[in-house]
N, C-alpha and C positions, 0 to 999 in steps of 0.2 A: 234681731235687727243687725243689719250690717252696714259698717258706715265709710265712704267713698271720699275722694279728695277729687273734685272734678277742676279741669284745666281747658280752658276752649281761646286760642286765639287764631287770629284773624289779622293779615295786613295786605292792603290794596295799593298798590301804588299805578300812579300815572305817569307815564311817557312825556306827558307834558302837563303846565298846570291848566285844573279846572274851576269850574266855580259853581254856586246853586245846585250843588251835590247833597241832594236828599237821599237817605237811607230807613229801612224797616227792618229790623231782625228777631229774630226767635233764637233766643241765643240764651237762655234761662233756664233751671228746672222746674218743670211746672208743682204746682203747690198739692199736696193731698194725695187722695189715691194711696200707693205705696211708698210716696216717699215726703219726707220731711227734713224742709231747709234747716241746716243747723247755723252755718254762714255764706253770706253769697257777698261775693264784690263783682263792678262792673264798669271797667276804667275805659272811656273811649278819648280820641286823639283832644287834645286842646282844640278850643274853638268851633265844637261840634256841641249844638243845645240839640239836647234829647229829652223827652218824655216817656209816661210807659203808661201803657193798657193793655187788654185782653182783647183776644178775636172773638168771633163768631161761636169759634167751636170752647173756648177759655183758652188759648196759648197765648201765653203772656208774651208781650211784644215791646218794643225800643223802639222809637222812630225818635227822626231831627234831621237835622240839616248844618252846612255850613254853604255863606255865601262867597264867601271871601276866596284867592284864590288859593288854591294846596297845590299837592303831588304825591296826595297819602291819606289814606285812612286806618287807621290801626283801632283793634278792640278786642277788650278781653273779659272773659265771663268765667270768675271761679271762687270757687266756693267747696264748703262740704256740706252731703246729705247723708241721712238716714235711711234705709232701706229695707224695708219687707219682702218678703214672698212678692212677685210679681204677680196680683191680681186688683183688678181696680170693679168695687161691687159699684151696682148700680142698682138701689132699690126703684126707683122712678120707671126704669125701663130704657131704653134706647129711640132714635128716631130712624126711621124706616127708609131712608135714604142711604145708607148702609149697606143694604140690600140691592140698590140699583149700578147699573155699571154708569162707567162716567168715560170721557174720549179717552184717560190715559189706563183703563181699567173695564178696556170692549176687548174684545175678541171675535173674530171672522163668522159667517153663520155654519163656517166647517170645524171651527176651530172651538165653537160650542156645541154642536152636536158630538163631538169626541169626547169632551168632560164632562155634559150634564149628566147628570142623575148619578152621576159615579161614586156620587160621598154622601150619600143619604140614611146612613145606618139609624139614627134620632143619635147617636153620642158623639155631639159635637165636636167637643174634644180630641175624640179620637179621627173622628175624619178629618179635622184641621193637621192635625199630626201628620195623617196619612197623605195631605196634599202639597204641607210643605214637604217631606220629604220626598215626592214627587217630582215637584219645581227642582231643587235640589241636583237628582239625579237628571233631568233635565237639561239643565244647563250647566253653562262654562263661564266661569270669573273672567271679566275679559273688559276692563278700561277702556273707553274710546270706542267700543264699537256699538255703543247709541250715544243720544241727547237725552236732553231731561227732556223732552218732547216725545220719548219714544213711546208707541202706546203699547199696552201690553200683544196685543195681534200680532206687531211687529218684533217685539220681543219672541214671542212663542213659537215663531218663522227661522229666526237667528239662530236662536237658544243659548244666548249670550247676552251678559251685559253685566252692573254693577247692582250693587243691594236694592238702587229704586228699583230694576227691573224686575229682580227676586221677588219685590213685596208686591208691585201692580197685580204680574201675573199669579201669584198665589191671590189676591184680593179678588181677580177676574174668575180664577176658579172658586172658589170661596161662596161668591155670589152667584154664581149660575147656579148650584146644588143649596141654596136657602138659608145660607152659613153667613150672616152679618159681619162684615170685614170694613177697619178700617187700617189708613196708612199710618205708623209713626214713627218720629226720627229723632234721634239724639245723639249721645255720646256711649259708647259702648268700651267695657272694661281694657284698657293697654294702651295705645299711641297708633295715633294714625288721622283720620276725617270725621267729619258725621257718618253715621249710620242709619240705615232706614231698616225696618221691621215692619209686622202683623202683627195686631190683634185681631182677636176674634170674641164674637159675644156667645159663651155658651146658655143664655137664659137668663143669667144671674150676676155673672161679673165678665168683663173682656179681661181676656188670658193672653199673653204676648207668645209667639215665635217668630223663630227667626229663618226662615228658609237660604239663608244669603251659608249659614254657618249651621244647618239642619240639626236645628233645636228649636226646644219649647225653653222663654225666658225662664228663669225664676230669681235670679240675680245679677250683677254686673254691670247692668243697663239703665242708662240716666234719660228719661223722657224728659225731651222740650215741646214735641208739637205732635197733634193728630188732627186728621181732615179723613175727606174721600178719598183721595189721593194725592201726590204732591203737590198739584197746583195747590191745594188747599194750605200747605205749611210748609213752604222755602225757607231754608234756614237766614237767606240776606236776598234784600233787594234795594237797587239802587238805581236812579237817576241823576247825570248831572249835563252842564252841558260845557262842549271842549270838543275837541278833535281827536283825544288820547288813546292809545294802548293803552290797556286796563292789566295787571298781572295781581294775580289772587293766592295769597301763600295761606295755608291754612293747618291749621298743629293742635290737635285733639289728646288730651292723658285721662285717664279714669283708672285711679288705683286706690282699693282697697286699704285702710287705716286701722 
């Protein structure tokens, strides 16, 4: 076991004040699997009533709201975990929707006819390996040249983008050759953002890589959220209403203890 000191904040401010500023985040380790909370604290601005539950998929979630007017939102989510080998077993099995593409995680009828069948050795594993370092060689690190709207098609046209794009388009290849892929995002070992990654399910347990940093996990890496793909687990979202400029600072640490 190896044990982490995780650090996530977050502050929003407005151009001018707003009000009936509702928020949801994923900004938590999730519990089990490979990792185990030892402490978690979660301090958000005065004046902001939050509650917490779990999604769909179990990513535990924060939502509230404040009516009143502000010019700021600030929050912070830290704590220390416990952490194993990177493997999350699944006796039950998996749900099959995993297997299907979704709008951010399609690719062209030419842009699947060039990957499928290409990674079908039966060792999963290994062909997962071989697709993220693929993706990898593929592409080019390059900020600002998509949205979180980009679909992996359009990724694979660029051959540019940031870690979502990295994980879409390895999940789109992934899935055409029978490889169960989902997306996940957290906090990844050093200073910097969130991070987005693959799993993949070899039969038995999903196994994480990273094509963003052309590895397979096995440590360093703090999961908060898994879906299909991103729409399924945003790390924040928010509604308020106001006329404002929105500016989003964001400061991520995960270091080894």
């Amino acid at each position: 076991m190896k044990r982490y000191l995780y650090n996530y904040q977050t502050i929003v401010t407005f151009s001018q004040p707003v009000t009936n500023h509702y928020m949801l985040l994923r900004c938590q380790p999730m519990t089990g699997c490979f990792m185990r909370i030892n402490t978690e604290h979660l301090i958000v601005s005065p004046g902001f009533n939050i509650s917490s539950d779990v999604d769909a998929f179990g990513n535990r979630l924060v939502y509230g709201g404040q009516r009143d007017e502000h010019t700021a939102l600030a929050y912070v989510s830290t704590g220390i975990v416990e952490m194993s080998h990177y493997v999350i077993r699944t006796p039950r099995g998996i749900s099959p929707f995993y297997l299907i593409a979704t709008p951010l995680t399609s690719l062209d009828n030419a842009q699947a006819a060039e990957w499928e069948g290409k990674h079908e050795s039966g060792d999963i594993s290994k062909d997962a390996e071989e697709i993220s370092n693929e993706v990898y060689a593929l592409m080019n690190y390059m900020p600002l040249a998509t949205t979180v709207d980009t679909p992996a098609s359009e990724v694979c046209r660029l051959r540019r983008g940031v870690c979502q794009d990295y994980a879409h388009l390895m999940i789109a290849i992934c899935r055409l050759n029978g490889i169960p892929a989902r997306y996940a995002c957290g906090f990844v070992e050093g200073t910097g953002e969130t991070h987005a990654w693959v799993e993949v399910h070899d039969g038995y347990s999903w196994i994480g890589f990273d094509p963003t940093n052309n590895c397979r996990i096995s440590y360093g890496y703090v999961k908060i959220a898994h879906g299909r793909d991103a729409s399924d687990c945003p790390v924040n979202r928010g509604v308020y209403i106001g006329n404002a400029q929105q500016q989003t600072l964001i400061n991520v640490t995960l270091k080894e203890i």
